[in-house]
N, C-alpha and C positions, 0 to 999 in steps of 0.2 A: 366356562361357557354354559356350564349346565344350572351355576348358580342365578346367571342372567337370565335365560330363558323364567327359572323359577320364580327372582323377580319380577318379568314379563307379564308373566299371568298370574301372580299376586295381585298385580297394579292392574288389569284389565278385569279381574273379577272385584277389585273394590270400588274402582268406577261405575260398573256393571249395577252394585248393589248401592252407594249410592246415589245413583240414579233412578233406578225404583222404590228408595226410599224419599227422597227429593220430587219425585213425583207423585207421588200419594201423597205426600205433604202440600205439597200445591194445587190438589185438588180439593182436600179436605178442611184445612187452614182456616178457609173463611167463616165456617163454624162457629169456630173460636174467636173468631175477630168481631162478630155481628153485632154483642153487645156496644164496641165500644162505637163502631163504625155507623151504626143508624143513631147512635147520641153526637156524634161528631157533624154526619150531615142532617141530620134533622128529621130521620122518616121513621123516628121511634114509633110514630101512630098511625104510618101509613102503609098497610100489609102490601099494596101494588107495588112500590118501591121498594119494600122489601123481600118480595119474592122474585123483583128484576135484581135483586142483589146479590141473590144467591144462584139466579140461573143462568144469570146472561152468559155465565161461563159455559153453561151447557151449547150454548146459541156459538160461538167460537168455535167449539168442539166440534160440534155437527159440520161446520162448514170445514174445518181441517179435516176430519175423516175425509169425508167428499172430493178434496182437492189433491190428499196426500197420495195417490196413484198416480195421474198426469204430471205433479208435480217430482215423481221418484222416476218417471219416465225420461223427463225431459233433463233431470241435474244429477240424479243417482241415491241411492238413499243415502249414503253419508253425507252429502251436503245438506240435506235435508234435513238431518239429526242435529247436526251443527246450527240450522237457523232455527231449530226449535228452544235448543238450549241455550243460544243468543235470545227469544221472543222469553223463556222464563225468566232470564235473567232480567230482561226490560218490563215484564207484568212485576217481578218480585220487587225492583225502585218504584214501578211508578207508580201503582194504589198505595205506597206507603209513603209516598210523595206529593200526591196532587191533593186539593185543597178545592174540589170540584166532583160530586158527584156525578155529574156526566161523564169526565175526563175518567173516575173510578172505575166506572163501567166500560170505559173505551178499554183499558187494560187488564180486565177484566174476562174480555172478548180476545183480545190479543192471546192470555195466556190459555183461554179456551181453544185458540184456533193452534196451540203450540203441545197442546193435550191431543188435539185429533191428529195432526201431520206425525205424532211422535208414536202414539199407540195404533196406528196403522198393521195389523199383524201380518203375517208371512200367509199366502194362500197354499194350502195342504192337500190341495184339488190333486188326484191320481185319475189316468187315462192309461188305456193299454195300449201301447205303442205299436202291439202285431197287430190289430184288427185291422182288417179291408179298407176299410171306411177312409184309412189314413195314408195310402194309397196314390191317388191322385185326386185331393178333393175339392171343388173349386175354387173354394178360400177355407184353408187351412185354420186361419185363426178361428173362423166361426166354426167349423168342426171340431176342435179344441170344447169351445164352448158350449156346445151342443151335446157335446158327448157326457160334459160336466152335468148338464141340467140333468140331463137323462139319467143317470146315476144317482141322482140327488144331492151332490156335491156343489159344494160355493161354484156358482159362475165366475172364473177371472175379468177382470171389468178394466183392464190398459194392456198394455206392452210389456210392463214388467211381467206383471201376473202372469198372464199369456207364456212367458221364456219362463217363469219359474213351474207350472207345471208341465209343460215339456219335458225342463230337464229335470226335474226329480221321478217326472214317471219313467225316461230312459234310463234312470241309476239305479229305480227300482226292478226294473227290468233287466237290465245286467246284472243285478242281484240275486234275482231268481235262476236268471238260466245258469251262473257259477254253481245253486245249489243244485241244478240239476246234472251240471256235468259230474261235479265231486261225488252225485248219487250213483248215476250212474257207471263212474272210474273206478271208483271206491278208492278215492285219493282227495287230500285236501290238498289245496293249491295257495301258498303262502300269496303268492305277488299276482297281480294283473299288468299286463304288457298290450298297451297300447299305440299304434302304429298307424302312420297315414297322418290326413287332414284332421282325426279327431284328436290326437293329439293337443292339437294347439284347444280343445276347448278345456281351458283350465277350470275353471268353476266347474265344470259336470266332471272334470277328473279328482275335484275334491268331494263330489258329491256323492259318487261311485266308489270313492275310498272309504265313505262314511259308511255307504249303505251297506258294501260286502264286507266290511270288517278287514279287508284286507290294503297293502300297500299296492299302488299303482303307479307303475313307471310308464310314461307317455315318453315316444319319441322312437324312431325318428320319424318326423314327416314325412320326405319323401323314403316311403317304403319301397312301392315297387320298385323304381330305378336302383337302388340300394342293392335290393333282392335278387333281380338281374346280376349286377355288378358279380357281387360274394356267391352267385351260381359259378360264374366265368373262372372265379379265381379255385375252386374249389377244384373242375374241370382240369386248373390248368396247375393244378398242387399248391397256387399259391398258401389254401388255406388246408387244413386236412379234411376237417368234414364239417356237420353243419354245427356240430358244439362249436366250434372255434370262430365259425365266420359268424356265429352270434356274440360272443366274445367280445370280435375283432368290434363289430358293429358298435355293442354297447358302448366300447374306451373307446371309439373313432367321433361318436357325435353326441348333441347334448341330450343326457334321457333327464326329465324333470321327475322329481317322486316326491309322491303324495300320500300320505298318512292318513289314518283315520283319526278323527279327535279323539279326545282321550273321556 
């Protein structure tokens, strides 16, 4: 099992690299290709065409940055990764296929527009999750965003963005108040035990693994009724005390646990 895993993440870190090698290759490429490409279609002496030859890619680019939010909104970003690396594969046949500088330049702009949807980066925007402000405020998402400008930080500009600073600002915040407990215990606390509705949010309980450094076992949802129940049985000896009816709890329902990366 341990050998699998280890192939696992051999093969996802040499995808990983290359793919950032494979992509700085097809931004750069065309470089090297200029001489033969402006003798092939005929703009050796024309610098307007040769400056559309080397930026139209830029002009693609700009429009996939642009789109790649709405569109990570609406299909998710792995899909989105996927049709980028489907648009490279179709810019890397077809300029080395067509026999049309127009048509060159169409994919050209293709692989530009597979350049912006793909280097789209992760927004790193932190808000304080305790202030007032967050409270009841009349639309949440523009308070989100408001809080960002004012700080100086990236504005989130969709829905993704929007849920990805949320939940990294609540993991960094459950990050903090652990160091404050353990400051104040004067105890470190291997595991976090998460219980209720939050439970089920899996991405913030691997994000909250990440940021405490520590392992997080979510579960069980429904706590209170649970809680009630394992009072009753303790009351009535079923259980002895409260070590055991957590025990009992943990082997009784499914707890999911979450690791920090490595």
């Amino acid at each position: 099992m341990k050998t699998q895993s280890n192939f696992y993440l051999f093969l996802i870190a040499l995808i990983s690299a290359m793919g950032g090698f494979l992509f700085g290759y097809d931004w750069v490429v065309i470089g090297g290709a200029k001489p033969f490409y402006e003798q092939y279609f005929g703009i050796a002496n024309d610098p307007v065409m040769q400056g559309w030859a080397m930026s139209s890619a830029l002009i693609g680019c700009l429009f996939g940055a642009l789109s790649a939010g709405k569109l990570s909104d609406r299909l998710g970003r792995k899909p989105i990764l996927i049709l980028a690396a489907g648009l490279f594969i179709c810019t890397a046949v077809g300029t080395g296929a067509v026999h049309s500088f127009t048509f060159f330049n169409v994919f050209r702009l293709v692989g530009g527009f597979a350049i912006g949807i793909a280097s789209k980066e992760p927004i790193k925007s932190i808000v304080d999750v305790n202030d007032n402000r967050f409270l009841a405020p009349l639309n949440m998402t523009e308070e989100v965003k408001r809080a960002c400008a004012e700080s100086g930080q990236q504005v989130p500009d969709s829905i993704a963005q929007i849920a990805a600073v949320i939940y990294n600002s609540l993991a960094e915040c459950y990050a903090s108040t652990v160091k404050e407990i353990e400051g104040l215990t004067h105890k470190n606390y291997e595991y976090i035990h998460i219980v209720g509705g939050g439970a089920n949010a899996g991405y913030l309980n691997e994000l909250t693994a990440n940021e405490t450094r520590k392992t997080v076992y979510a579960g069980p949802t429904e706590a209170t009724a649970i809680g009630n129940i394992a009072s009753q049985m303790i009351a009535d000896g079923k259980l002895k005390d409260l070590k055991d009816a957590r025990r009992c709890i943990f082997d009784s329902f499914e707890i999911k646990e979450y690791n920090p990366d490595l």
